[in-house]
C-alpha positions as CSV (number, residue, x, y, z in Angstrom):
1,X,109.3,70.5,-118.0
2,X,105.9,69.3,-117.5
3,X,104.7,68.4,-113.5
4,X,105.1,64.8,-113.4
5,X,108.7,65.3,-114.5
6,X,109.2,67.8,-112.4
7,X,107.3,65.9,-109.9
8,X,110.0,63.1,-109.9
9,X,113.2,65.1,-109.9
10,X,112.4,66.1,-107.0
11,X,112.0,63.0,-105.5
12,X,114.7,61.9,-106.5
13,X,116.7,64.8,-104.9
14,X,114.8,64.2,-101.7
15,X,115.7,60.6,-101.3
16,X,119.8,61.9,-101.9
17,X,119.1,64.3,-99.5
18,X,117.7,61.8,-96.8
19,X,120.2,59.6,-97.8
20,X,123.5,62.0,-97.4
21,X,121.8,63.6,-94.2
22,X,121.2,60.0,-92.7
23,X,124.5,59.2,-93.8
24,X,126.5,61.8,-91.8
25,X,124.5,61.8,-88.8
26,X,125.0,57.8,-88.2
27,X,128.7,58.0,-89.0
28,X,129.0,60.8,-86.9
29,X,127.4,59.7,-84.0
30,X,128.3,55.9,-84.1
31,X,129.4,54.9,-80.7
32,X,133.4,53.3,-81.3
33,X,132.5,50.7,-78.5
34,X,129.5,49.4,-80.5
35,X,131.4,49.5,-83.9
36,X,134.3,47.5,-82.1
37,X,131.8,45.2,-81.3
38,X,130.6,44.5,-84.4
39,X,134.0,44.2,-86.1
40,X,135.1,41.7,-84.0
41,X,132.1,39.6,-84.7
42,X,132.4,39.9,-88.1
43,X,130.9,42.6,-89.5
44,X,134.3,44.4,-91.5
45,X,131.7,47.2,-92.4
46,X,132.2,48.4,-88.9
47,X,136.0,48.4,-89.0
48,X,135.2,50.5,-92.3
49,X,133.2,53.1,-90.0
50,X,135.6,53.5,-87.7
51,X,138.2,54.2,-90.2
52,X,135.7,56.9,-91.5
53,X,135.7,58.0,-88.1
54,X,139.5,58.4,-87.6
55,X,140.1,60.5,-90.9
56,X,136.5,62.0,-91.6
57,X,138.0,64.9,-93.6
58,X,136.9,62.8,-96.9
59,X,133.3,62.0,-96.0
60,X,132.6,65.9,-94.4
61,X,133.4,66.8,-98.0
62,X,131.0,64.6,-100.2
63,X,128.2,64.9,-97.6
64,X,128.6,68.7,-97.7
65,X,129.2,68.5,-101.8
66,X,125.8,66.0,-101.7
67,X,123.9,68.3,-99.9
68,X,124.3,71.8,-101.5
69,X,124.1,70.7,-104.5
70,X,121.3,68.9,-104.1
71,X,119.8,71.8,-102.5
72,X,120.5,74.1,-105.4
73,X,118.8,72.0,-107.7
74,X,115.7,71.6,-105.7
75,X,115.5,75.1,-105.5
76,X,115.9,75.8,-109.3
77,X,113.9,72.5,-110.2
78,X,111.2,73.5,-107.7
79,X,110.4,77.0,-108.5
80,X,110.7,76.5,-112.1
81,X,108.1,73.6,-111.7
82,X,105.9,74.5,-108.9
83,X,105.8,78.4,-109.4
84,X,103.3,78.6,-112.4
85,X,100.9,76.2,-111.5
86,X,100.9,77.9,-108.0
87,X,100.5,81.3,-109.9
88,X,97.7,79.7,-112.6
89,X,95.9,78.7,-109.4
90,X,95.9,82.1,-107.7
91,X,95.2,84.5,-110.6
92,X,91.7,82.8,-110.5
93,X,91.3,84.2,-107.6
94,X,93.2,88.1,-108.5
95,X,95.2,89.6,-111.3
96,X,97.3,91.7,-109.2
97,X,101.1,92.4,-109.6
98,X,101.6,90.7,-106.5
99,X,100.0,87.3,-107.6
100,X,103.8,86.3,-109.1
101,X,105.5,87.3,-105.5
102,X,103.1,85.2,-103.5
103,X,103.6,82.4,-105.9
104,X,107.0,82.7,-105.8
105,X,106.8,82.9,-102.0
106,X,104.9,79.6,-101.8
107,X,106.5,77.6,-104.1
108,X,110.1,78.3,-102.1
109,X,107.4,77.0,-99.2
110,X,106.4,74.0,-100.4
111,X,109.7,73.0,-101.6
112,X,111.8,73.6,-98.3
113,X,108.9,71.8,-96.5
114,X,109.3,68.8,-98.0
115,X,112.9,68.8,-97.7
116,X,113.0,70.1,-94.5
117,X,110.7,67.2,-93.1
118,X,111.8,64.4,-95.6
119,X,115.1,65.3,-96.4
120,X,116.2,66.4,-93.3
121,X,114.2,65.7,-89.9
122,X,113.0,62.5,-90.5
123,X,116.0,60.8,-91.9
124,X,118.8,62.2,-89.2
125,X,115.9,61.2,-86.5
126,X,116.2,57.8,-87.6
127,X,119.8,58.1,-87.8
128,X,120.1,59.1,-84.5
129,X,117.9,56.1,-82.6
130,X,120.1,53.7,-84.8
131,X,123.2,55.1,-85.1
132,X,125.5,51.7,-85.6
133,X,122.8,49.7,-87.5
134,X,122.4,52.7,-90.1
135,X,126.4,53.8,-90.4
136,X,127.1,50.1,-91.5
137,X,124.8,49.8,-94.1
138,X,125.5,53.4,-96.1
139,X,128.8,53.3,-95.2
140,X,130.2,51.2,-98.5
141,X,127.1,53.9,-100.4
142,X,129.5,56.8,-99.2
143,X,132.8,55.3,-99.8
144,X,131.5,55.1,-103.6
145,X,130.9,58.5,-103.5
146,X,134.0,59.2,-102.1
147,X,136.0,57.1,-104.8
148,X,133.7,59.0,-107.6
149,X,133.8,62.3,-106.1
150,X,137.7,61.8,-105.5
151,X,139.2,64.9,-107.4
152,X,136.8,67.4,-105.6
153,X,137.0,65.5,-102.4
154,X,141.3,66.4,-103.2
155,X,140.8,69.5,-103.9
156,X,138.1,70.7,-101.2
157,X,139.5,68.7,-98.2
158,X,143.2,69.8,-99.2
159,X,142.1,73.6,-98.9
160,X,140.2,72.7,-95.6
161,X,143.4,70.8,-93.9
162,X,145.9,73.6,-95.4
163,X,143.8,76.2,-93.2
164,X,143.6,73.9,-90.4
165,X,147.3,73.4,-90.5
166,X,148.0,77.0,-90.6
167,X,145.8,77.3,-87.6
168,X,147.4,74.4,-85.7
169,X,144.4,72.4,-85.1
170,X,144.4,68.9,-85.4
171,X,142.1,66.8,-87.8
172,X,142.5,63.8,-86.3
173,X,139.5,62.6,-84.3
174,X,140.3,62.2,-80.3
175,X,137.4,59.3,-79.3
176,X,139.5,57.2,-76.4
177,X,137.2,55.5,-74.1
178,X,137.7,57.2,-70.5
179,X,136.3,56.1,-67.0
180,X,133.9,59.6,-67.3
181,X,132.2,57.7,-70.2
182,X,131.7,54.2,-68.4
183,X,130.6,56.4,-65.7
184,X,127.8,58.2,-67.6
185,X,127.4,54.8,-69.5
186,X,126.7,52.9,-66.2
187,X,124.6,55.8,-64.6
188,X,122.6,56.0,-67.6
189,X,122.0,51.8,-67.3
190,X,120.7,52.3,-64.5
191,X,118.2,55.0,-64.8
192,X,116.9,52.7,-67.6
193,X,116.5,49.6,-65.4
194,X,119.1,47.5,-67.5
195,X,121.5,47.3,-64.7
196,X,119.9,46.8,-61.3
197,X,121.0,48.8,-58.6
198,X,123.1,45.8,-56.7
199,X,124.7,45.6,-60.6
200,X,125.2,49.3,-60.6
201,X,126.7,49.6,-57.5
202,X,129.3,47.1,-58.0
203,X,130.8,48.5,-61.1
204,X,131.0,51.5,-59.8
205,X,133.4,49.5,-56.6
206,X,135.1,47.8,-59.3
207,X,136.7,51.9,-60.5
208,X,137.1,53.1,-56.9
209,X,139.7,50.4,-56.1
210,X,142.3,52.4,-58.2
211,X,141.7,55.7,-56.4
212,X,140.5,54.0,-52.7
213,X,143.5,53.2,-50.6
214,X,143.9,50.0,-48.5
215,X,143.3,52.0,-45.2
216,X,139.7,52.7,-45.9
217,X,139.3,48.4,-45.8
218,X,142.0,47.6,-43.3
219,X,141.3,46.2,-40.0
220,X,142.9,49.0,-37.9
221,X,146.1,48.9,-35.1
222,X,143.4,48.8,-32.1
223,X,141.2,46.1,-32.9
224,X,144.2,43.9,-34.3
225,X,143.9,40.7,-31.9
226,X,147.5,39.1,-31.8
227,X,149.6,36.4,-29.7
228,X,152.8,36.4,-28.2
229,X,155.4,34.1,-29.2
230,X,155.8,33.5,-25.6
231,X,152.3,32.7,-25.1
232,X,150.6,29.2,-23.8
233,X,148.3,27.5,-25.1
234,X,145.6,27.9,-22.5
235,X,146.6,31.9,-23.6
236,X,145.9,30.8,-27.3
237,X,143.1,28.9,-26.9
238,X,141.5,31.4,-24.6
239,X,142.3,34.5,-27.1
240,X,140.7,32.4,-30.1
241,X,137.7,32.0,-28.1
242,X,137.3,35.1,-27.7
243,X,138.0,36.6,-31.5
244,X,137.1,33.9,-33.6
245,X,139.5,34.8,-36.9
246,X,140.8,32.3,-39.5
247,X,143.9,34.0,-39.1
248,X,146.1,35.9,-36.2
249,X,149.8,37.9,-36.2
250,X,151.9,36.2,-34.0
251,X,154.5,38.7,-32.7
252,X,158.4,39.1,-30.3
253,X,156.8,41.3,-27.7
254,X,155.2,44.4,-29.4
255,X,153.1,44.7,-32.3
256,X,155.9,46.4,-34.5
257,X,158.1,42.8,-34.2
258,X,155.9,40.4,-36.6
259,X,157.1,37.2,-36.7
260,X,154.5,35.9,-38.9
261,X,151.0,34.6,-38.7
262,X,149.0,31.5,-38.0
263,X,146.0,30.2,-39.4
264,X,143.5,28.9,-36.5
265,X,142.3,25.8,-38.0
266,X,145.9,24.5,-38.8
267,X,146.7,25.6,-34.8
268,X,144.1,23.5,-33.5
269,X,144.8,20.5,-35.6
270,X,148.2,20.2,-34.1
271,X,147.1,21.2,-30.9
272,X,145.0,18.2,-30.6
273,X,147.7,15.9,-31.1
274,X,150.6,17.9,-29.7
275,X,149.7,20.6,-26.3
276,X,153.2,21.6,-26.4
277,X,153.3,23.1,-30.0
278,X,154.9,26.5,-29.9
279,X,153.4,29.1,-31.6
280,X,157.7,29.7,-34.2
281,X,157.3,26.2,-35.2
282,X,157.1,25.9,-38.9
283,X,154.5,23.9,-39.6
284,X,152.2,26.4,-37.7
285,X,153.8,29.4,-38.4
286,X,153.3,31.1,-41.7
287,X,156.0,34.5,-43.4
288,X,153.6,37.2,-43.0
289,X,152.9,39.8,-46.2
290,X,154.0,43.7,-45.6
291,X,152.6,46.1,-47.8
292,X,152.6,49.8,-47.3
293,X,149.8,51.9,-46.0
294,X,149.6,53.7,-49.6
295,X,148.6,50.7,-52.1
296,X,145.4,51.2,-53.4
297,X,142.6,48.6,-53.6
298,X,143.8,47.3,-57.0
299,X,147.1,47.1,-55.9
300,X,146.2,45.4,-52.8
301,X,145.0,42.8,-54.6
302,X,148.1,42.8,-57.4
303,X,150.3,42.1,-54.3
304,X,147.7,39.5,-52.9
305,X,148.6,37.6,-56.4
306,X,151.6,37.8,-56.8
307,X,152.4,36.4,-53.4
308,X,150.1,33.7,-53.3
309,X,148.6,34.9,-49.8
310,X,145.3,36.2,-48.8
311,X,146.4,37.9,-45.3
312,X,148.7,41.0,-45.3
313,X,150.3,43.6,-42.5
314,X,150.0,47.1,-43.2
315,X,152.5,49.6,-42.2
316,X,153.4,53.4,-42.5
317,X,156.6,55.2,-44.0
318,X,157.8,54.9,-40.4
319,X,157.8,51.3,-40.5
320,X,154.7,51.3,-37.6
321,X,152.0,48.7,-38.2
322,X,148.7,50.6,-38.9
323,X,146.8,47.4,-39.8
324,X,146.2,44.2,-41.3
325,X,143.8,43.3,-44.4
326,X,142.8,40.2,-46.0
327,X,141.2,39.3,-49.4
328,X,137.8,39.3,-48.0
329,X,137.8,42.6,-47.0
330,X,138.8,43.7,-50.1
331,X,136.0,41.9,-51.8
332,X,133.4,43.1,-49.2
333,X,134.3,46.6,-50.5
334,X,133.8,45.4,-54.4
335,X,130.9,43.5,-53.6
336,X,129.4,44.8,-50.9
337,X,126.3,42.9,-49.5
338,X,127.4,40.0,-51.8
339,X,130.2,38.9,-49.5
340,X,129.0,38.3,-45.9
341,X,131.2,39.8,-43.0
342,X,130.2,39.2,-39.1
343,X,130.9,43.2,-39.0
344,X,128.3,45.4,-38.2
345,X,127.5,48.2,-40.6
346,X,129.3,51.1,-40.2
347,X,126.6,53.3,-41.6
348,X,123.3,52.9,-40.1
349,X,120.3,55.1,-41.4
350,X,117.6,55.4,-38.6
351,X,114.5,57.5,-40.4
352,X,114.2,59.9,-43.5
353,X,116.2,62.3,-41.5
354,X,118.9,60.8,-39.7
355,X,122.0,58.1,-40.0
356,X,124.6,56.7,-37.2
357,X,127.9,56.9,-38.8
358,X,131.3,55.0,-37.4
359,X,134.0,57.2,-37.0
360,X,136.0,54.8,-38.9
361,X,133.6,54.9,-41.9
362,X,135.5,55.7,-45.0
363,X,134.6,58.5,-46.9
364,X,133.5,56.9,-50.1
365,X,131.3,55.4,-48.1
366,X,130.1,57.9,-46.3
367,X,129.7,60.4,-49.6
368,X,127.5,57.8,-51.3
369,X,125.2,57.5,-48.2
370,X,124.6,61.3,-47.8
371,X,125.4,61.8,-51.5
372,X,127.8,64.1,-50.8
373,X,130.2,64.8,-54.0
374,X,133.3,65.8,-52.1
375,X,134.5,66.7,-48.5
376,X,137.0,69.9,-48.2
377,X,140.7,68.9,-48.6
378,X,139.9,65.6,-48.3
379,X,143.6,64.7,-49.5
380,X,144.5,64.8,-45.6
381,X,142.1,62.4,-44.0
382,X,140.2,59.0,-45.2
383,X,137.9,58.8,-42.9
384,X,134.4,60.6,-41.4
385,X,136.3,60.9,-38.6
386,X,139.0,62.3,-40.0
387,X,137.1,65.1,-41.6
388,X,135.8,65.9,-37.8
389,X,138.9,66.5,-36.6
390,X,140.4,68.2,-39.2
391,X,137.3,70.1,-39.5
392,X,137.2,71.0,-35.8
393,X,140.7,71.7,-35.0
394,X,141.2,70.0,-32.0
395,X,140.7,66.7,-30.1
396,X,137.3,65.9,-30.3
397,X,134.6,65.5,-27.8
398,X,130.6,64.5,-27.4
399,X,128.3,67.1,-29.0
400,X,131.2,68.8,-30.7
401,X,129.6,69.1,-34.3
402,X,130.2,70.6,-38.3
403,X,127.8,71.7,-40.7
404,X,128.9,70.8,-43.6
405,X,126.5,70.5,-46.7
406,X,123.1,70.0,-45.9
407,X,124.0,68.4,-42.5
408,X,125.0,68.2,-39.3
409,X,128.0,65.7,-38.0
410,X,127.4,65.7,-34.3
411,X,129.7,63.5,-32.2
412,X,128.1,61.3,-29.6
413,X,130.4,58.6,-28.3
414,X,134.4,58.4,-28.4
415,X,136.8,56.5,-27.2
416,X,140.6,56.9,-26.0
417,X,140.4,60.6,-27.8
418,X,138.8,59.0,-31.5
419,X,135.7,59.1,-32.8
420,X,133.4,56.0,-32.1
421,X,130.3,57.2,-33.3
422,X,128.3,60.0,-34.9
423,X,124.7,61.5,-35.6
424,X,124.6,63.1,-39.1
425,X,121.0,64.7,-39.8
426,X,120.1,67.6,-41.6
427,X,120.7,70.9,-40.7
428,X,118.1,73.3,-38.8
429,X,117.7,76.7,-38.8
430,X,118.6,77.2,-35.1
431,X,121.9,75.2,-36.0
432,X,124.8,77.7,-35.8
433,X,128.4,76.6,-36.4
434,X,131.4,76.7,-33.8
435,X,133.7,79.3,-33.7
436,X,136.4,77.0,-34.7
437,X,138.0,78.3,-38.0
438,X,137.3,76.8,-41.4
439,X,139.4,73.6,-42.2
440,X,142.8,74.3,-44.0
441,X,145.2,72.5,-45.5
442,X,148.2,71.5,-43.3
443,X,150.9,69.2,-43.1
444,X,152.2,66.6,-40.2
445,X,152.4,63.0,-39.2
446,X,149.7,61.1,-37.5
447,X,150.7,59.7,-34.2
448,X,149.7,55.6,-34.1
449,X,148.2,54.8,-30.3
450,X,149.7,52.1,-27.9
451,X,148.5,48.5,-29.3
452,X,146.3,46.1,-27.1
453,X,146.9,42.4,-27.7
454,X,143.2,41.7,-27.2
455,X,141.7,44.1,-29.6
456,X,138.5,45.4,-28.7
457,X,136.6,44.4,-32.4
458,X,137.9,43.0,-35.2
459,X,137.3,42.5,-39.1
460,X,140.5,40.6,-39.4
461,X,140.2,37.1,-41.2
């Protein structure tokens, strides 16, 4: 075999090689999403990848048949081609016994090198910045093989699943799409600058709805403004002025007797043509929703459908209302700044160093603010000001504080034994923790406080 024929054997081998290494690289690393993409555009070659993908036991066999024996026959065609004129060029330098090693030596060399850099590197490189674009093009290439190959592929992959079978692991390839992988798909997005942080931000509301409950949204029992069925409409028109909502409770008595609810605008349109309107009629007076205080966001807003309303009354398992939440402040928490709400924020950040925090703040919220990853037991509390209390052990008072993380929560206002307010800033040296003892899990039921008619703030409708 002269050097031009050996020359283009192994060129030939090296542009198999590249071929089967590009090959199983790009259908091993083709992202299902993409590929289901492109098969419902059109493109069957893509539903032929991810059939590849499902049962790869076929296609791990000719790629691994392709390469060997490709590299077997480089290395006999190479050193059987290379090797003398490598050792004619040396001996005119020496005609020592070790002139044949060192050609040897070299030859082995140059061969690997080029299929090491042409063979290998270069081709699974490009597989691997085009992964979908690459594994529909060879894939029809490699099912040819496979149909060619077909007795060894038989005999080869029916060995390798009769030892996998014996060893009671499963060939079948687990690729489900999971919430960690639109996670990391999302996150990565975003450190790209393809998603703006508004647009990252909002898918990332859009998966907390199933885990956030409707508590963390609701407007709570305290700052429910309500009217009494007995109530005139001097009483009405003076408690509207006062809390402008689209929509109030109207209750027998007590908060825990519900008759329904009223929306203001319909109120005052019959008020203006009838003074004596009471507040049961019918035309006014609209059946209120109860959901319980355990629905999650997406649930919320399931029920919200189904019923046809916007407006709901949330109680606990001892049939106490808790609160009362509308569409609107379910959307405020998907969309955040996107959906204007005459609340003030609950998280206010005042330097580098520092943030005032409402004790009603929700922890999600709280945890993406301070990027905190997760507060201790936080199964038994939903709010910052929860974790204080359960945290401190006892009712709560000004400059009682935690270090938790890298900060300190520091109480500075309350009211009627809650939390109003906190300071969080990072901890200090000096800072030295109470003697209160670290925060354990424990069971009981949380007391709901007496209910004001006129609450005191409201992010009712």
């Amino acid at each position: 075999m002269n050097i031009v024929e050996a020359i283009v054997i192994l060129l030939l081998l090296v542009a198999v090689s590249a071929f089967v290494s590009c090959s199983e690289l790009a259908l091993a690393s083709s992202r299902k999403i993409k590929l289901q993409i492109l098969g419902k555009e059109g493109d069957v070659r893509a539903l032929d990848v991810l059939q590849m993908q499902e049962q790869p036991g076929s296609f791990i066999t000719v790629v691994q048949i392709g390469l060997n024996a490709v590299a077997i026959l480089a290395g006999v065609v190479g050193e059987a081609a290379v090797r003398p004129y490598l050792g004619a060029l040396l001996r005119r330098f020496s005609e020592a016994d070790w002139v044949s090693t060192l050609a040897s030596l070299l030859s082995f060399f140059v061969v690997t090198s080029l299929f090491v850099l042409f063979a290998d590197l270069m081709p699974k490189r490009f597989a691997m910045i085009h992964p979908e674009r690459v594994a529909v093009r060879v894939v029809r290439p490699m099912m040819l093989m496979i149909f060619l190959l077909k007795p060894l592929v038989w005999f080869f992959d029916g060995i390798a699943n009769l030892i996998f079978k014996m060893l009671r692991i499963s060939t079948v390839r687990q690729d489900q799409l999971t919430s960690e992988d639109i996670y990391a798909v999302v996150d990565a997005g975003a450190e790209a600058g393809v998603l703006k942080q508004q647009e990252h931000y909002l898918i990332e509301n859009i998966f907390d709805m199933q885990s956030r409950t409707v508590t963390s949204t609701m407007t709570t029992r305290e700052n429910i403004a309500y009217f009494d069925t007995s109530d005139s409409a001097d009483t009405v028109l003076a408690l509207m002025a006062e809390k402008p909502h689209a929509k109030f409770l109207v209750c027998n008595g007590e908060l825990e007797k519900v008759v329904g609810y009223i929306e203001s605008h319909t109120l005052l349109t019959h008020y203006l043509k009838e003074q004596n309107l009471k507040l049961t009629d019918k035309r006014v007076l609209h059946k209120a929703l109860f959901i319980p205080d355990t629905l999650s966001l997406y649930e919320v807003l399931e029920a919200f459908k189904n019923a046809g309303e916007d407006f709901a009354v949330i109680v606990n398992e001892y049939a106490l209302v808790v609160g009362v939440v509308t569409l609107k402040d379910v959307m405020s928490i998907v969309m955040g700044e996107l959906v204007a709400t005459e609340e003030e924020p609950q998280i206010i950040r005042r330097d580098e160093a520092s943030w005032l925090i409402e004790g009603a703040a929700p922890l999600e919220d709280v945890m993406r603010a301070l990027d905190i990853v997760d507060f201790p037991h936080s199964e038994n509390y939903e709010t910052i000001g929860g974790f204080m209390m359960y945290s401190l052990r006892k009712i709560p008072k000004k400059t009682d504080f935690v270090l938790f993380d890298r900060y300190k929560f520091e109480i500075i206002d309350t009211e009627n034994l809650k939390i109003d307010q906190l300071l969080v800033s990072f901890k200090q040296t000096h800072d030295k923790p109470h003697d209160s003892p670290a925060p354990q899990p424990t069971s009981g039921a949380a007391l709901v406080p007496v209910q004001h008619r006129d609450g005191a703030k409201s992010g009712q409708a």
